[in-house]
N, C-alpha and C positions, 0 to 999 in steps of 0.2 A: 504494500500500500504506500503511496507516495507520502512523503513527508508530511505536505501540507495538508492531507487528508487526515494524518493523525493529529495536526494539531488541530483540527477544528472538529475534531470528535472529543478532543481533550474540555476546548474551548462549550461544547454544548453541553456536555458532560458535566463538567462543574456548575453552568450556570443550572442546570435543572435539579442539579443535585441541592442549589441554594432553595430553590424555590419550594423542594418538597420538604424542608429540614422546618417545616413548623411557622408556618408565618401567621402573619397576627390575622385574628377573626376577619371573618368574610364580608362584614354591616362595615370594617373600615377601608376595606379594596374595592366593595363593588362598584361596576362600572356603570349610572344608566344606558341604555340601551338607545337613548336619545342622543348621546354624547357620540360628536364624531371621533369615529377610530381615526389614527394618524396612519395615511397610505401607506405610508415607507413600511410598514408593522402588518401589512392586510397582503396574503398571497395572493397572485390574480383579481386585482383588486378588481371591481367593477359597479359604475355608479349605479345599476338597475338592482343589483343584491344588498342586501344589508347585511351586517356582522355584528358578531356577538364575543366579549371577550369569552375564553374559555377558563373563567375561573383562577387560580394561582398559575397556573401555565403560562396567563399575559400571552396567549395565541389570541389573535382574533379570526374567527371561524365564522364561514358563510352561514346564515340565520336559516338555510334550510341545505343539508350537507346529503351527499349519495352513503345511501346502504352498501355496504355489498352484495346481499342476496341478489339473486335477478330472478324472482321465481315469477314463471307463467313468460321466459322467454323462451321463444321458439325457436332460435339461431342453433346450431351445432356444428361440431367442429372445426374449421376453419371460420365459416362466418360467426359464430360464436366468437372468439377473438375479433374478430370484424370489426363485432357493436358491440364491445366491452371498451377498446378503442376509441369509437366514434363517440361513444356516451362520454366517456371521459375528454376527448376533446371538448364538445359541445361543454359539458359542466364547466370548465377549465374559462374557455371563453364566455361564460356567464357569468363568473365569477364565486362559481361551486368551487369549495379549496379544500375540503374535508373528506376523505373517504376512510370507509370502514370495512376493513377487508378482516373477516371472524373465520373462516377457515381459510385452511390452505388453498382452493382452488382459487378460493377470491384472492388472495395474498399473491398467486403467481400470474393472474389473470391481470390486476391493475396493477402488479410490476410491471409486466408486459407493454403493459397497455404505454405505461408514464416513460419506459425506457423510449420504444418506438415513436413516441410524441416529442422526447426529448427534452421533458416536463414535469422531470422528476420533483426539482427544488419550487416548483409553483404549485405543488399538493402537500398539504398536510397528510399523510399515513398512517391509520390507524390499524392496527395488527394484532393476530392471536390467530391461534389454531385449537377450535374446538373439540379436535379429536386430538392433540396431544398434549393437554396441558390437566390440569387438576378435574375434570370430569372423569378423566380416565386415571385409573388408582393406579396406573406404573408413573405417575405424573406428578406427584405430590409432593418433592423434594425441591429444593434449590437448585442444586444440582439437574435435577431431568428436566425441572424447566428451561437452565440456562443453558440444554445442551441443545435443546430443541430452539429457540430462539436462536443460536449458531448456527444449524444447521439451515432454518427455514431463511435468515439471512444471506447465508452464503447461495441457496439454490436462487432467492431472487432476485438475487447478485443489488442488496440492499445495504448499503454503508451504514445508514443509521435509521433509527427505526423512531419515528415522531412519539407516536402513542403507544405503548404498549399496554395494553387492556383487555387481561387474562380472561376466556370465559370459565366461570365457574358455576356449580350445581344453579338451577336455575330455580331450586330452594337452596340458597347458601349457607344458610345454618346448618344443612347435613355433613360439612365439611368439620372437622376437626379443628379446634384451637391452633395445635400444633401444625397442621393443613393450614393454618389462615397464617400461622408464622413461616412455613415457609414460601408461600405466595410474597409476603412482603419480604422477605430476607432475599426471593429472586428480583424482584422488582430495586430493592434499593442496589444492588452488585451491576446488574445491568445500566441503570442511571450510571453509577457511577464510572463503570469505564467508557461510558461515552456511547455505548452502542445505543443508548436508548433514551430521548430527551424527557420523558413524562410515562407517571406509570397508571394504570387505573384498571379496573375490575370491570367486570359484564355479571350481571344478574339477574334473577327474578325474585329477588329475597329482599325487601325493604329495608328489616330490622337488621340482618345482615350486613345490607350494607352501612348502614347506620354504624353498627360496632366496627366494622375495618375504618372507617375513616377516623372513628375515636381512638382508634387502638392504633394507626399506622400512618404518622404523619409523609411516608415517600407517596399515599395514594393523593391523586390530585384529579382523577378524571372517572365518572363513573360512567355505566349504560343500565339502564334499565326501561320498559315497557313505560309508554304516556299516549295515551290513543286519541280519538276526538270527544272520548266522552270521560278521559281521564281529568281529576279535581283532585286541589290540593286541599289534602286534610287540615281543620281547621284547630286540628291539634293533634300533635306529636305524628307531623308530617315527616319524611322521610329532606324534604326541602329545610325543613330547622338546621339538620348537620351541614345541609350542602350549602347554606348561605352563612353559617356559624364558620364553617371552613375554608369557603372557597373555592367550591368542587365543580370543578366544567363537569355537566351532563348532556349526555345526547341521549334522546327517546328514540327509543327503536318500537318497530309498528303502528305506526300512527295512524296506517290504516286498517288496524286490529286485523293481521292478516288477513285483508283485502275484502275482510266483511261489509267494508258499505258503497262497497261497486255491485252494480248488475252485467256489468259485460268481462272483456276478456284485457281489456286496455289498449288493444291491436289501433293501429292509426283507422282501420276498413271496418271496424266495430260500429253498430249502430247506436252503442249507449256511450260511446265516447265523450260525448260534448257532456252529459250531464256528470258520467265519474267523473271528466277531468274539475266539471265543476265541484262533484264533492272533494276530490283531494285537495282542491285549493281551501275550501274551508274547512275543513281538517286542520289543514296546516297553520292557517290563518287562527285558529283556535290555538292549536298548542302553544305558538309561538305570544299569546297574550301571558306566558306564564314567563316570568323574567328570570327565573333561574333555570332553566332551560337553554341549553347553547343553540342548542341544532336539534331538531329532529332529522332520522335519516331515514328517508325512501328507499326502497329501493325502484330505480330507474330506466325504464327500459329499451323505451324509445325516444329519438331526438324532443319528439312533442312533450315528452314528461318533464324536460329539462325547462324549455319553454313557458311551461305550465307552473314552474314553480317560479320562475321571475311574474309569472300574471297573478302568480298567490301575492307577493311581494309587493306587486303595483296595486293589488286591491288593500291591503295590506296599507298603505300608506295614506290611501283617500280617507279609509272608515275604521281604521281600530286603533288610533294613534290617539282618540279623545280620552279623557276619564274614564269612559266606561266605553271600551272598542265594542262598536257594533256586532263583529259576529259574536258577540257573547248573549245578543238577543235576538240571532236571528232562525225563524220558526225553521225554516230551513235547514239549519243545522240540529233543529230539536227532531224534525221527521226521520234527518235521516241516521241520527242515531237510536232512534228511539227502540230499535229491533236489531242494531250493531249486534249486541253480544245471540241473542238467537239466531243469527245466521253466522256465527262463528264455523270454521270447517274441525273436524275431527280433529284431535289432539291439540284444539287450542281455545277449548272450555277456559283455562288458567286465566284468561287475560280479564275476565271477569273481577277478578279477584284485583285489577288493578285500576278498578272505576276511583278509589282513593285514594292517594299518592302519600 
């Protein structure tokens, strides 16, 4: 590795390792959400998107960021890369700068994608491998973690790795004390030698996460479920630690896995115009919750990309007052209203996260 490449793994290295070592409550860093981010500090910056600081990290992250799932894409092999590609372009030139690659397919899919674009340093990288990390009980050491991280770097020939944000039990509390020390004992060794700028967890566990952030000051970035009919508890929220600490979060399923579309998303779909209109106020909902960095879609077609700068521009006409309009529009009460009953098979759970 060239010279300069280790001193600027050195150099990122230290500075995240400052930022995770305990910094002062989160009521004295936040950032409004009103307050212009400084461009020089915004990747791909772009005037149609807005940003969101990401918490102690000081990233500032697209206010609506790419999932990595791509589920209900039709593309396979060759054209699959095609439009993992083109997505990512398209996001890039939006001014989408976050993506979240949770398994390896997706981790070597938007490597792929950023080397060929030549676009690596204008995405923020969000990374983990589902099947090799603490779900799977050969996984639960410092060690297996940090071997696996080496290895998933080196195949997608990735220098340093933005976010690293382990999935764990998606009840996290079945994990082990000892399991939750060494998640953080991997997380802090990585920070620190540079490979890894920001550490944070994936879950479906509230309270779970709630005790890692109290118990492990190197976590600075969580994931958990926020859908269009998810609300913050009006007491002993999982939101108290993340703004008491400072915790960038990004909501994942925001379309409660794809329960409040009627069509397929296809651009030739006849129910396109109205889902694209529900994702937009989906989005335009979550995004009224200010500790929230990003919710991440996943993205399939150039039109989805599109579709979330037109959340963005509506977004700015009607929910920027005291009380943002889609917080009373009947519209979004219809169409959640029967969300969780048309849930699909194995994702009754998300029920369970109408409360945050």
């Amino acid at each position: 590795m060239a010279d300069k490449d280790i001193t600027r793994r050195r150099f990122i290295g230290e500075g995240a390792v400052a930022a995770g070592a305990g910094l002062a409550a989160g009521s004295a860093l936040a950032v409004n959400e009103k307050t212009p981010p400084p461009k020089d500090r915004v990747l791909s910056y772009d005037e149609r998107m807005d940003y969101r600081r990401c918490g102690r990290t000081e990233l500032w992250v697209s206010a609506i960021s790419l999932g990595g799932h791509w589920k209900r894409c039709p593309f396979r092999g060759d054209d699959f890369q095609k439009n993992r590609t083109e997505i990512v372009a398209k996001c890039l030139d939006s001014g989408i700068n976050y993506v979240d690659a949770c398994c390896e397919g997706e981790i070597f899919a938007y490597a792929k994608a950023l080397k060929a674009l030549g676009r690596r340093k204008d995405m923020t990288f969000g990374f983990s491998s589902c099947s090799r990390e603490v779900r799977n009980p050969k996984y639960r050491t410092k060690k297996a973690l940090l071997e696996v991280l080496d290895d998933l770097m080196k195949k997608a020939e990735l220098d340093v790795v933005d976010i690293w944000r382990i999935t764990c039990h998606e009840p996290g509390g079945l994990h082990t004390y000892n399991t939750a020390c060494e998640v953080a004992a991997a997380g802090e060794a990585a920070v620190k030698s540079g490979k890894v700028r920001f550490f944070g967890i994936s879950s479906h566990d509230r309270r779970w996460h709630s005790f890692m952030v109290r118990e492990f000051p190197i976590l600075s970035v969580m994931l958990f479920p926020y859908t269009a009919k998810s609300k913050e508890k009006p007491k002993d929220s999982v939101f108290d630690i993340v703004r008491k600490h400072d915790i960038g979060v990004f909501g994942i399923k925001p379309f409660a896995s794809n329960s409040i579309f009627k069509g397929s998303s296809a651009p030739d779909d006849p129910h396109r115009e109205e889902d694209d209109k529900a994702a937009r106020m989906a989005l335009r909902y979550i995004l009224c919750n200010d500790a929230i960095t990003a919710p991440i879609p996943g993205l399939i077609f150039p039109h989805h990309v599109d579709n979330c700068l037109k959340a963005i521009e509506e977004r700015r006409k009607e929910d920027l007052a005291a009380r943002p309009a889609i917080l009373d529009s009947t519209e979004l009460a219809e169409l959640t209203a029967g969300m969780f009953e048309r849930l699909p098979a194995g994702y009754e759970w998300l029920r369970d996260w109408e409360w945050v």
